[in-house]
C-alpha positions as CSV (number, residue, x, y, z in Angstrom):
1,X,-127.5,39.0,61.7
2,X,-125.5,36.0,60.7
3,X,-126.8,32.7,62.8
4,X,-124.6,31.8,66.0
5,X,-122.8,28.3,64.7
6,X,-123.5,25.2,66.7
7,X,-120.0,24.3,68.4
8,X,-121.1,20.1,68.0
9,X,-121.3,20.4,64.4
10,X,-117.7,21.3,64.3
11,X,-115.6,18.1,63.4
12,X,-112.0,17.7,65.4
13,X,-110.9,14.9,63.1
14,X,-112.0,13.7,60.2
15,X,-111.3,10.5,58.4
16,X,-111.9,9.3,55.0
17,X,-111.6,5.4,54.3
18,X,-111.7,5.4,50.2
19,X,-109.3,2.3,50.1
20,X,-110.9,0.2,52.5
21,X,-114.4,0.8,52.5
22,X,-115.2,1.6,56.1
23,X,-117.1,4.9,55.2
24,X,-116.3,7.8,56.9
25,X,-114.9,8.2,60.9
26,X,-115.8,12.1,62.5
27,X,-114.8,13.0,65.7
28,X,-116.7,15.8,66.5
29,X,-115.7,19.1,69.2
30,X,-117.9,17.9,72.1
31,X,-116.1,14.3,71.7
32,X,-118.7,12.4,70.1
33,X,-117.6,10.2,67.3
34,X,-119.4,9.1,64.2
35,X,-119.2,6.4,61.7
36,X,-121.4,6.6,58.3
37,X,-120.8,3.4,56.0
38,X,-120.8,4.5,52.3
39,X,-124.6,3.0,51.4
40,X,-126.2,5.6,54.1
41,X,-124.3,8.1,53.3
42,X,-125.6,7.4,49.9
43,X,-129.0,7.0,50.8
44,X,-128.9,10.2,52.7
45,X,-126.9,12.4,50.0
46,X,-128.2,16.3,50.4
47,X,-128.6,17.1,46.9
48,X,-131.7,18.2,45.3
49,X,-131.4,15.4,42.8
50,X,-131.2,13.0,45.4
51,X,-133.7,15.0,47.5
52,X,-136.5,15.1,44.8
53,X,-136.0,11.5,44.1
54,X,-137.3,10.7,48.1
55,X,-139.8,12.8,47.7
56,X,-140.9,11.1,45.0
57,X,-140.7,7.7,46.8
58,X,-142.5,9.1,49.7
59,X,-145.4,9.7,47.5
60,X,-145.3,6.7,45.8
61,X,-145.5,4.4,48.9
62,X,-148.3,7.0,50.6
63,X,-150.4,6.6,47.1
64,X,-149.4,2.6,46.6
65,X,-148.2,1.5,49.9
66,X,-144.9,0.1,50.5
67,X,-145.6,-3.1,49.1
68,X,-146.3,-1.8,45.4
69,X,-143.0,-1.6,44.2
70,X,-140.8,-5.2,44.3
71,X,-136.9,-4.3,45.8
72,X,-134.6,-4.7,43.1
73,X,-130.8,-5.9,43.4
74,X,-128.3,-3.2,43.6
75,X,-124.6,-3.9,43.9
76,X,-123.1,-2.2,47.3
77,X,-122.1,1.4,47.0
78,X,-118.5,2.2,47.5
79,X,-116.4,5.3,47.4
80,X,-114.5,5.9,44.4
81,X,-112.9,9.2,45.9
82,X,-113.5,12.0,48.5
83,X,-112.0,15.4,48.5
84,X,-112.4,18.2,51.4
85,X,-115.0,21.0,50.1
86,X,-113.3,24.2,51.7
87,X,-113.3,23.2,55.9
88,X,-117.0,23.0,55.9
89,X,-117.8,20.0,54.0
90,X,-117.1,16.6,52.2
91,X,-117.8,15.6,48.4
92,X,-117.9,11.7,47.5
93,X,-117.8,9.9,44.6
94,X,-119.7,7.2,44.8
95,X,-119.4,3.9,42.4
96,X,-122.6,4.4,41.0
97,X,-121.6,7.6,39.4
98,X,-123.1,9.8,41.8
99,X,-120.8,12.8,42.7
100,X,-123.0,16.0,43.1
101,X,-123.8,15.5,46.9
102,X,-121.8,17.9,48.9
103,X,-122.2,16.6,52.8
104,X,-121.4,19.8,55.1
105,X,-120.4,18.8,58.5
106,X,-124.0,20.2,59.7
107,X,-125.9,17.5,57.9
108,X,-123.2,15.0,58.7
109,X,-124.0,15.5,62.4
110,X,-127.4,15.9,61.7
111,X,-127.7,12.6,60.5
112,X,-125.3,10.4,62.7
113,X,-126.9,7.4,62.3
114,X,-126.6,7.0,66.3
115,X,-129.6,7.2,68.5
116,X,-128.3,9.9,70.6
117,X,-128.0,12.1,67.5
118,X,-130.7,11.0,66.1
119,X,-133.1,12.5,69.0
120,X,-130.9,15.5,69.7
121,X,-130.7,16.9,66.0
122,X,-133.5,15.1,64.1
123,X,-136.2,14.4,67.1
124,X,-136.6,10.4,66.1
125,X,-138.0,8.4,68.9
126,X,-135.7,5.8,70.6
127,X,-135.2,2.2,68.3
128,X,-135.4,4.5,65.0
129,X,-132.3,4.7,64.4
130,X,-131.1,4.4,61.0
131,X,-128.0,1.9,60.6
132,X,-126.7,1.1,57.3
């Protein structure tokens, strides 16, 4: 039995701002709108690439502490381009390089980088938001 689809997950507009730089603008079916600036949604890209290479940073900071590793000096990440994936999701090609991530409207809602998203889909405590 398929799963039932959660109706908030389900964008009403979307828009894509390659040219200017302003990230990504989703209006979403219960109203609520969200903006995603390019870096997070970089930081935050689904695929398992990207998703090995957190978990390796995880451990590294739980074996060495977060103070092991000096932050280097990365250029801001930018879109280069974006194209729809079917109507359930979003690729981006990011000016590093980096275009395997495809961000399905579930994860984009899932990680709304406002607070009210963040404790109705992800459980984070209130001031945890994550901003970019």
């Amino acid at each position: 039995m398929p799963l039932p689809l959660d109706s908030r997950k389900k964008p009403a507009g979307v828009k894509v701002h390659v040219t200017t730089g302003q990230g990504v603008e989703i209006t979403w079916s219960d109203g609520h709108a969200s903006q995603y600036a390019f870096p997070y949604l970089r930081d935050h890209c689904p695929c398992s690439l990207c998703n090995e290479e957190r978990a390796k940073k995880d451990q590294a900071k739980a074996t060495h502490g977060s103070s092991a590793v000096l932050p280097m000096f990365k250029p801001r990440v930018t879109a280069k381009a974006a194209a729809a994936v079917g109507n359930y999701a979003l690729q981006i090609e990011f000016s590093d390089g980096h275009a395997t991530g495809i961000f399905s409207f579930d994860h984009l809602r899932e990680i709304c980088p406002c607070e009210a998203c963040g404790k109705e889909f992800r459980g984070a405590a209130p001031g945890n938001d994550a901003r970019n």
